[in-house]
C-alpha positions as CSV (number, residue, x, y, z in Angstrom):
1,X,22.8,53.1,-0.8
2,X,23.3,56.8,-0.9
3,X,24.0,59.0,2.2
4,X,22.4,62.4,2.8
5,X,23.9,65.2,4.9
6,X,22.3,65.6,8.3
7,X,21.4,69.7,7.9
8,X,20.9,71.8,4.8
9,X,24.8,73.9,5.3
10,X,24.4,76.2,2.1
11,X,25.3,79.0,4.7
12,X,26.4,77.4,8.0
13,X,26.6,81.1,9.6
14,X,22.9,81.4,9.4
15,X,20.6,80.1,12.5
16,X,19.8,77.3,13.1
17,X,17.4,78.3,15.9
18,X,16.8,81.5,18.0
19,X,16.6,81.9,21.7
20,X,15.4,84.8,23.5
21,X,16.6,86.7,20.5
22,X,19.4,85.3,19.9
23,X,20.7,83.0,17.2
24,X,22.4,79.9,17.1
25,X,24.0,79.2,13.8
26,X,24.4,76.2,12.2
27,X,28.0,75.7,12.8
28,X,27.0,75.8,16.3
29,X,24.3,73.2,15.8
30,X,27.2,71.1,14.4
31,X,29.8,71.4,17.2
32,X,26.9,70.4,20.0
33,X,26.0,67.3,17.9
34,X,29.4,66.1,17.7
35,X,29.9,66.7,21.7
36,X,26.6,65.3,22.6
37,X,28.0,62.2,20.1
38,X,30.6,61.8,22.3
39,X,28.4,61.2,25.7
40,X,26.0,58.9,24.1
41,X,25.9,54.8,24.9
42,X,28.0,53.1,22.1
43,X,24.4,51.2,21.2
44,X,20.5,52.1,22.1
45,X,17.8,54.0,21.5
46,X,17.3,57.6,21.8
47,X,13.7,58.7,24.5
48,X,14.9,62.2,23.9
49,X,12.9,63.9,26.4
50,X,14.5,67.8,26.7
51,X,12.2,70.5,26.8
52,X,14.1,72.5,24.6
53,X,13.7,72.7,20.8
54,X,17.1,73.0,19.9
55,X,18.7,70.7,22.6
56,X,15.9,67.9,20.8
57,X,17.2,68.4,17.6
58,X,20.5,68.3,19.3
59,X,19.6,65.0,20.6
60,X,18.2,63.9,17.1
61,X,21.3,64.4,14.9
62,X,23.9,62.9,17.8
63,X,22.2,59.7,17.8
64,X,22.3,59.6,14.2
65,X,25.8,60.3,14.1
66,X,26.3,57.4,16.7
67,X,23.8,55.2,14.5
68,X,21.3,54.7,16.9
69,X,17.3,56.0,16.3
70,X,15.0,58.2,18.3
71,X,12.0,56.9,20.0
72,X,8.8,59.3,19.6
73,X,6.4,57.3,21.5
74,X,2.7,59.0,22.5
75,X,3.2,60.0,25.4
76,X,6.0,59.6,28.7
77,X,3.9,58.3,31.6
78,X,5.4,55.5,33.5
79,X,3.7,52.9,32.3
80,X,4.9,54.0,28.4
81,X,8.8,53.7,29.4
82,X,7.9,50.7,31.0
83,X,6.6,49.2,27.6
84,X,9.4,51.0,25.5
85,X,12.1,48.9,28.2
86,X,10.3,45.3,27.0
87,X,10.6,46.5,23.2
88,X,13.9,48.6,23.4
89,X,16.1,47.0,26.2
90,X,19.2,49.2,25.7
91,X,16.8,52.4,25.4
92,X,18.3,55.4,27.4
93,X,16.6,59.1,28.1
94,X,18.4,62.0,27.3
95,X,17.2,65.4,29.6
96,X,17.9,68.7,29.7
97,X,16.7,69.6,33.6
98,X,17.5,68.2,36.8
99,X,14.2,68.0,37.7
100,X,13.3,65.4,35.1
101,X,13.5,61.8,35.6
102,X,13.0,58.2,34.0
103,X,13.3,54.5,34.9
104,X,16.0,54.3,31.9
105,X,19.6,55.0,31.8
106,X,20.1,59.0,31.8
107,X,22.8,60.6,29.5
108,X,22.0,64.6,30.7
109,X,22.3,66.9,28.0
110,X,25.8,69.1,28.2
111,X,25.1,72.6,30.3
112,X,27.8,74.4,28.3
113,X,27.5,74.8,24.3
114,X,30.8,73.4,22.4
115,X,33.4,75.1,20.9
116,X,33.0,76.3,17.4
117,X,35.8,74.9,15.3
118,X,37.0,75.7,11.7
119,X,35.6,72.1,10.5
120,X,32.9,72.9,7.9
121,X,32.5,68.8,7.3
122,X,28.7,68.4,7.0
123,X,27.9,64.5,8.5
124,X,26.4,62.6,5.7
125,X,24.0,59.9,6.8
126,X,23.1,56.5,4.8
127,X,19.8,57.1,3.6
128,X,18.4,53.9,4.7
129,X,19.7,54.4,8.4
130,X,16.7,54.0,10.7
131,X,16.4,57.8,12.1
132,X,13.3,57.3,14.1
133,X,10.8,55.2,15.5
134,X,7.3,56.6,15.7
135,X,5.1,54.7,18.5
136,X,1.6,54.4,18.2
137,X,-0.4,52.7,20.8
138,X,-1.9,49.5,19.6
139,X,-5.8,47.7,20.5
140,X,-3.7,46.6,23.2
141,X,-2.4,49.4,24.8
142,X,0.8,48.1,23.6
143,X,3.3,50.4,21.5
144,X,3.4,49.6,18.2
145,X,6.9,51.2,16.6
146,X,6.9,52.4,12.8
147,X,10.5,52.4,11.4
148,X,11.4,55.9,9.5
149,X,14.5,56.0,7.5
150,X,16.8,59.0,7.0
151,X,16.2,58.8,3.4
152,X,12.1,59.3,4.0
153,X,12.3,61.9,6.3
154,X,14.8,63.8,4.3
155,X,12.5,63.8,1.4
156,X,9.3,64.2,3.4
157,X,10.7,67.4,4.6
158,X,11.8,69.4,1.1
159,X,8.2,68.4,-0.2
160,X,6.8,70.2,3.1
161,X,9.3,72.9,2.4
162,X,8.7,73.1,-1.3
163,X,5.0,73.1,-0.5
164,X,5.2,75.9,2.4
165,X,7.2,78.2,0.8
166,X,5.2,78.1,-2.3
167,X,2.3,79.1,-0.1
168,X,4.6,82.4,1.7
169,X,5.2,83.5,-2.1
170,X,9.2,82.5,-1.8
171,X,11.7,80.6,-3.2
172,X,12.6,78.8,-0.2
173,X,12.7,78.3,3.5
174,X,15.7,79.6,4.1
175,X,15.5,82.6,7.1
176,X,11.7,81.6,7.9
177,X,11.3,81.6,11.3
178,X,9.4,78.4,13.1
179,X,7.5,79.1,16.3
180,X,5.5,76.8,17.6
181,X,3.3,75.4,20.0
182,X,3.4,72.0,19.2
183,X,6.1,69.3,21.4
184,X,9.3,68.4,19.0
185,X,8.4,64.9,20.0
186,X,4.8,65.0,18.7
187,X,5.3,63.6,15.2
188,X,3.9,66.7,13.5
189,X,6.0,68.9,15.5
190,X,9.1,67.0,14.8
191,X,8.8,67.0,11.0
192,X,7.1,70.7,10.7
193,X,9.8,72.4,12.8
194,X,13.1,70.2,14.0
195,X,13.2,68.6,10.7
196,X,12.4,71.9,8.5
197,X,15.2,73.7,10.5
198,X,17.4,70.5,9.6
199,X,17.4,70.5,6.2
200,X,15.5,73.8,4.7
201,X,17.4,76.6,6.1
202,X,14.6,77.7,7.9
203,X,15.2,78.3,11.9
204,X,13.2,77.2,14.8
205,X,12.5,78.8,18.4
206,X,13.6,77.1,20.8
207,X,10.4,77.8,23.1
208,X,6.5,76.5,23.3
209,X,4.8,79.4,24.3
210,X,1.0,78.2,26.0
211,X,-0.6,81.0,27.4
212,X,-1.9,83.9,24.7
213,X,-0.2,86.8,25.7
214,X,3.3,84.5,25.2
215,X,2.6,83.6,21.7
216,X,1.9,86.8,20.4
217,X,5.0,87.5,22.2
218,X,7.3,85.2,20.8
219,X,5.2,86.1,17.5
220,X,6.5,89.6,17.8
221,X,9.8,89.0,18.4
222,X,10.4,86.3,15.8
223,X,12.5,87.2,12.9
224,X,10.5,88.0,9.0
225,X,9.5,86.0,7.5
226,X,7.5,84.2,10.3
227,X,5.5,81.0,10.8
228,X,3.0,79.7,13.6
229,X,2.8,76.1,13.6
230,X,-0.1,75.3,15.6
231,X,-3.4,73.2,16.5
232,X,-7.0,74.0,16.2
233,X,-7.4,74.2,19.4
234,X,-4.5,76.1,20.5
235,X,-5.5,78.5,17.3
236,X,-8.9,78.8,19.0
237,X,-7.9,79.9,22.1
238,X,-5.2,82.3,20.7
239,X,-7.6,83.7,18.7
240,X,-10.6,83.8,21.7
241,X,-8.2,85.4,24.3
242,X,-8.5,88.9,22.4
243,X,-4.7,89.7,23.0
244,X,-3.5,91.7,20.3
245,X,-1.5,89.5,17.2
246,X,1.4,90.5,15.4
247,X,0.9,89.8,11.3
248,X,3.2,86.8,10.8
249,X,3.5,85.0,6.7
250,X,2.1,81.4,7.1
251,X,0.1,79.8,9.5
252,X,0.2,76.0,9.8
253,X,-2.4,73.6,11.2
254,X,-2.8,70.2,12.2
255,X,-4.2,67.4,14.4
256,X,-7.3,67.5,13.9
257,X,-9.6,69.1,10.9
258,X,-10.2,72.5,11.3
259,X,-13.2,74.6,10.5
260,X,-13.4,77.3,7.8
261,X,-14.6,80.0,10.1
262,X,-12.0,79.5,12.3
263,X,-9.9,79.4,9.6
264,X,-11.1,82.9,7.9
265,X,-10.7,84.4,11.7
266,X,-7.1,83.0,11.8
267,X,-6.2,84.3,8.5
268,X,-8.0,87.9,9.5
269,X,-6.6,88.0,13.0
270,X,-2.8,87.4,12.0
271,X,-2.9,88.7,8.6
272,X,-1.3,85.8,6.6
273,X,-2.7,82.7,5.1
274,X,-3.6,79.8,6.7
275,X,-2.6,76.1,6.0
276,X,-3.4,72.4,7.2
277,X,-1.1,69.9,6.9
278,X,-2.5,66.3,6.3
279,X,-1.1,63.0,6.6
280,X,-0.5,60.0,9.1
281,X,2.1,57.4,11.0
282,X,2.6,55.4,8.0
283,X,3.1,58.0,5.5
284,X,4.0,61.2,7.6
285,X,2.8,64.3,5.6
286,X,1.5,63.9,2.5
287,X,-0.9,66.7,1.7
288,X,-2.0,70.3,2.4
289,X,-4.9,72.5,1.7
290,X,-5.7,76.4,1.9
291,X,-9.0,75.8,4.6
292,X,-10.9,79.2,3.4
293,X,-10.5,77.8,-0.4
294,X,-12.4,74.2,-0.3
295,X,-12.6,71.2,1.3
296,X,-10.1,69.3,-1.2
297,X,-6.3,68.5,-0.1
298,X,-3.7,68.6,-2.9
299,X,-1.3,65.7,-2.3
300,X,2.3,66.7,-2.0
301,X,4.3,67.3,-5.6
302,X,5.8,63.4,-6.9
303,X,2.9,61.6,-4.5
304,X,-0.5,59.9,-5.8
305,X,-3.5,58.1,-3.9
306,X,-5.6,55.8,-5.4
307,X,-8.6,53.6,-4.2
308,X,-11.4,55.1,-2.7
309,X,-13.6,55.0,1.1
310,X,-11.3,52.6,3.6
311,X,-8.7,51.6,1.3
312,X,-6.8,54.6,-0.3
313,X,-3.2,54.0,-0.7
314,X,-0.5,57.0,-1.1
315,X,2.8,55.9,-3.2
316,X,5.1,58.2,-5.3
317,X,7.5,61.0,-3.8
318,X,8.9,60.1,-0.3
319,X,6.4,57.1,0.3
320,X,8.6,54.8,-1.8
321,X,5.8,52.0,-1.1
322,X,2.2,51.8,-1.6
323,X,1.0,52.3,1.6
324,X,-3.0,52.4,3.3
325,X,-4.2,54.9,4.8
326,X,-5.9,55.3,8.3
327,X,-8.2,57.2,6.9
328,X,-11.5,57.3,5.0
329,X,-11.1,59.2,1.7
330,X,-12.8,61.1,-1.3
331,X,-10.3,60.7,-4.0
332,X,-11.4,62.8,-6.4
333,X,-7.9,62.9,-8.8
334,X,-4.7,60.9,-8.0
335,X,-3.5,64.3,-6.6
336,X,-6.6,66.1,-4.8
337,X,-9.0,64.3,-2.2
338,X,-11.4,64.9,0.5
339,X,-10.7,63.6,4.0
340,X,-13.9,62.1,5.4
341,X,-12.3,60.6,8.7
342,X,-10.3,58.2,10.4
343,X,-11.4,54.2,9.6
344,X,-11.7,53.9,13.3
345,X,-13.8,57.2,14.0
346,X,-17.0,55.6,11.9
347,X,-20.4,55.4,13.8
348,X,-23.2,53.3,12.2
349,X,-26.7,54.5,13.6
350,X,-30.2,53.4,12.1
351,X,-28.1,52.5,9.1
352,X,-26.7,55.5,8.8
353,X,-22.8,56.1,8.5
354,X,-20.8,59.2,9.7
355,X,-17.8,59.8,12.0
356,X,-16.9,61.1,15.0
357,X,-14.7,63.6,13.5
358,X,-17.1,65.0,11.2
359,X,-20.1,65.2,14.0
360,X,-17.5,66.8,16.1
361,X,-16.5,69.8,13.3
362,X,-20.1,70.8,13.6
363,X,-20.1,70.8,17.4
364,X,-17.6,73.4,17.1
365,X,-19.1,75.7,14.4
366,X,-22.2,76.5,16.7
367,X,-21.6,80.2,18.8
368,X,-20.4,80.1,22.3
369,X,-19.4,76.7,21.7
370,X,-15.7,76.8,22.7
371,X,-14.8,73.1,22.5
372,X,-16.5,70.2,22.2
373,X,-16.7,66.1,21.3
374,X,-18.9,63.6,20.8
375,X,-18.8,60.3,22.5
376,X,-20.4,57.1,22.1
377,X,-20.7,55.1,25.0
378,X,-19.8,51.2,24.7
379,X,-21.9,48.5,23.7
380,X,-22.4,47.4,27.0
381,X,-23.7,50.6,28.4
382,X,-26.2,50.9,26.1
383,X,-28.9,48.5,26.3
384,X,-28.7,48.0,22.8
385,X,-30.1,51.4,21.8
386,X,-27.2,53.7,20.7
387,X,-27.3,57.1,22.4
388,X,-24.6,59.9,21.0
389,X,-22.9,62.1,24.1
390,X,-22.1,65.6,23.7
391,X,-19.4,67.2,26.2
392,X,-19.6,71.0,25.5
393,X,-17.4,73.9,26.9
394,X,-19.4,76.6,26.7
395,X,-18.5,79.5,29.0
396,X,-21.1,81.7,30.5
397,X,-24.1,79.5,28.9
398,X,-26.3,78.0,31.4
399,X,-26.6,73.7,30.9
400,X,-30.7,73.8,30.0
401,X,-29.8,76.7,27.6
402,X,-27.3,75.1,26.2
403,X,-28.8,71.6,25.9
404,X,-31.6,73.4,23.6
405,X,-29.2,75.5,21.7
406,X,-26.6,72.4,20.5
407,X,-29.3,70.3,19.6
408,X,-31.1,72.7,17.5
409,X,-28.1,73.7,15.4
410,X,-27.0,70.0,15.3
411,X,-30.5,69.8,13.5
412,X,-29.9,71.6,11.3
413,X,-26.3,70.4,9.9
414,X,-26.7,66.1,10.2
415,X,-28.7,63.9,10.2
416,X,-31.3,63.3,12.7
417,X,-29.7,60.2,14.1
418,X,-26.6,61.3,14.8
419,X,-28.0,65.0,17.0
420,X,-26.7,64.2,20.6
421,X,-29.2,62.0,23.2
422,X,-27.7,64.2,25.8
423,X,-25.8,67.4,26.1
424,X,-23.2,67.8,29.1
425,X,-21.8,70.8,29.8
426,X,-18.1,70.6,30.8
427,X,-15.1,73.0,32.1
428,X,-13.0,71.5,29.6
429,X,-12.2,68.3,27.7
430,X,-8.7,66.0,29.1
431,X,-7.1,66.9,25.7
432,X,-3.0,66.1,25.6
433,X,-1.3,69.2,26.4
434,X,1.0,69.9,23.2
435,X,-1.1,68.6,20.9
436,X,-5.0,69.1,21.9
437,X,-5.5,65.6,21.1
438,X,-8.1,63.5,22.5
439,X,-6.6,60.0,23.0
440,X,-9.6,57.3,23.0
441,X,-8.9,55.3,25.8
442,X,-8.4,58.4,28.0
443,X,-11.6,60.3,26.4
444,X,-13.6,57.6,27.3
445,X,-12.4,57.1,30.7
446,X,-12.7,60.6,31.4
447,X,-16.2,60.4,29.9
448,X,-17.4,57.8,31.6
449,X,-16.3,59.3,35.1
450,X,-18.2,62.4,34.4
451,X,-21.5,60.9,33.8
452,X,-21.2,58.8,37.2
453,X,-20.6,62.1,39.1
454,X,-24.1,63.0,38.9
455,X,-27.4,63.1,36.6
456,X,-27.1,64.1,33.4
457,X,-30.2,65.5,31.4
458,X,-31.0,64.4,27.8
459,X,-30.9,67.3,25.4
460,X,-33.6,69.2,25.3
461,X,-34.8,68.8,28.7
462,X,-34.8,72.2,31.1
């Protein structure tokens, strides 16, 4: 097999990242790799849990210089490292604050950057070495672990790059700045910012700005050409708060499908277009689309999907294998699709078909509608009659009122059996900070704690 080199080192004075303003070049990137090396178990895996951009992707290229993977499971409760000890015994956390702690063997990130030396040896890594292991959880509960190899990611990330610099108008990635409010260890954070600063020449911030007023902060001080790699929700909020927004060259997008109007506000607000990214665990990214130009994804350049529905299958590029999707597809060409939702997200009412994630795009076209989801209680809780749930955040817009209003304008965009039984108005939604996600198991939880708190109308009732 062939071996790779860990970062792109055309120029290994330029940054790597920035922090606070200032740069970290890619020389420096190198030297901290090899010192963190140094610390690291002879054997394990990798639960790299630092808060930092930079000190993650740190973490990331010292366990593959030690051979050893990362874990990127879904989330770090308790009860997750417990799992991640059955499956990974020799597993050990690596943190970058005192404050942070986990039942696994703690290597503590250096407080001191290395030396920069005159070596200018890039690391070259076997293109089939495992890099990471993305966790999913399983029907179970249990983490199921999908094996990436060096060789994929490597390849996954120039087609990202190729793709996202076509978009900015350039040549290449190289100097684009990557802020981002997306966790490194969130799958599409890892590849669309520690992985793009790896091996494009582009150059991350080391920060997560949350609040507003801190993103068009960090926006303002990030170095042209500039990217936001976001979420629909985050975007929504951003763009709701009213702060002002610094023009930036390329927004991206992804987690969950994103509306076109929220899209051509994005695009207006910040001056640059907008992108969504597209793929899944057992691909990674595969395709993008400009949201204000259609509702068809362009598969990236060397990849192909064919089948149709439940059974599309992406091979070609860096998906060396023909591999399903998770998701329910229009293929229209072997290179252009539509995405109709997730093969677990379908809802069968009166014999009609849609999904959750369509019913749900809807729900948050309709004004003064700030978030929102759909949820369909279990079997067992229905006496046999399905009856769709709306939870709306809806700000300023009494419940009655707004009862009347979603169900009208849901109406008039799906079919009548899929308009909401009930309409319950919400503070907000227990979406996974980082991401905006709305994990099942915890959505439904959640939901079915709010509708034993007290009555809940049926829509349409005062």
């Amino acid at each position: 097999m062939s071996s790779l080199p860990l970062i792109w080192a055309d120029d290994l004075a330029a940054p790597f990242a920035w922090r606070d303003g200032q740069a970290i070049s890619r020389h420096q990137y190198l030297a901290d790799v090899r010192q963190l090396a140094q610390l690291l178990p002879e054997a394990g895996a990798m639960l790299n849990l630092t808060g930092d951009r930079y000190r993650f992707a740190v973490g990331i290229g010292a366990a593959m210089l030690r051979g050893q993977s990362s874990l990127l499971p879904p989330n770090h409760t308790p009860d997750m490292i417990e799992r991640l000890r059955g499956l990974f015994p020799a597993a050990y956390a690596l943190v970058d604050h005192p404050s942070i702690e986990a039942a696994l063997p703690i290597v503590r990130y250096p407080a001191e950057p290395a030396a920069v030396s005159n070596d200018t040896e890039v690391p070259l890594i076997d293109e089939a070495a495992l890099a990471v292991q993305v966790l999913t959880s399983g029907s179970t509960g249990a983490p199921v672990p999908h094996a990436k190899r060096w060789g994929y990611l490597h390849r996954g990330a120039l087609s990202e790059a190729q793709r996202l610099a076509e978009q900015m108008g350039l040549r290449h990635m190289n100097g684009v700045t990557l802020l981002a409010t997306v966790p490194a260890q969130h799958m599409y954070g890892f590849e669309s910012t520690v992985l793009l600063a790896m091996l494009s020449g582009a150059a991350i911030d080391t920060g997560r700005p949350f609040y507003p007023a801190d993103i068009a902060a960090a926006l303002s001080r990030a170095a042209r050409p500039r990217m936001l790699v976001t979420t629909p929700f985050h975007l929504k909020s951003l763009l709701d708060s009213g702060v002002d927004l610094p023009a930036i060259d390329l927004t991206l997008c992804a987690t969950a499908p994103l509306s076109p109007q929220l899209a051509a506000r994005a695009e207006a607000g910040l001056a640059a277009p907008l992108m969504e990214i597209y793929g899944c665990t057992e691909t990674g990214q595969v395709a993008t689309r400009r949201t204000v130009a259609g509702a068809e994804w362009r598969t990236f350049d060397g990849l192909y999907i064919t089948g149709d529905g439940d059974a599309s299958v992406a091979q070609g590029g860096h998906v060396p294998l023909a591999t399903t999707l998770a998701d329910v597809l229009e293929v229209i060409t072997p290179t252009s699709f539509r995405l109709l939702g997730r093969s677990n997200d379908l809802i069968n009412i009166a014999g009609k078909r849609s999904s959750l994630g369509h019913l749900n795009f809807h729900l948050n076209t309709i004004e003064g509608v700030s978030d929102g989801a759909f949820w369909l209680p279990p079997d067992d809780a229905t006496d046999g009659v399905v009856r769709l749930i709306a939870f709306v955040v809806a700000p300023g817009v009494p419940p009655a009122e707004l009862s009347k209003k979603v169900t009208a304008a849901m109406r008039q965009r799906v079919d009548a059996a899929f308009v909401p039984r009930r309409v319950v108005s919400v503070p907000e939604l227990p979406r996974v900070e980082g991401t905006g996600k709305l994990p099942a198991g915890t959505f439904n939880a959640w939901a079915e704690r709010m509708l034993a708190a007290g009555p809940n109308r049926p829509a349409g009732e005062g």
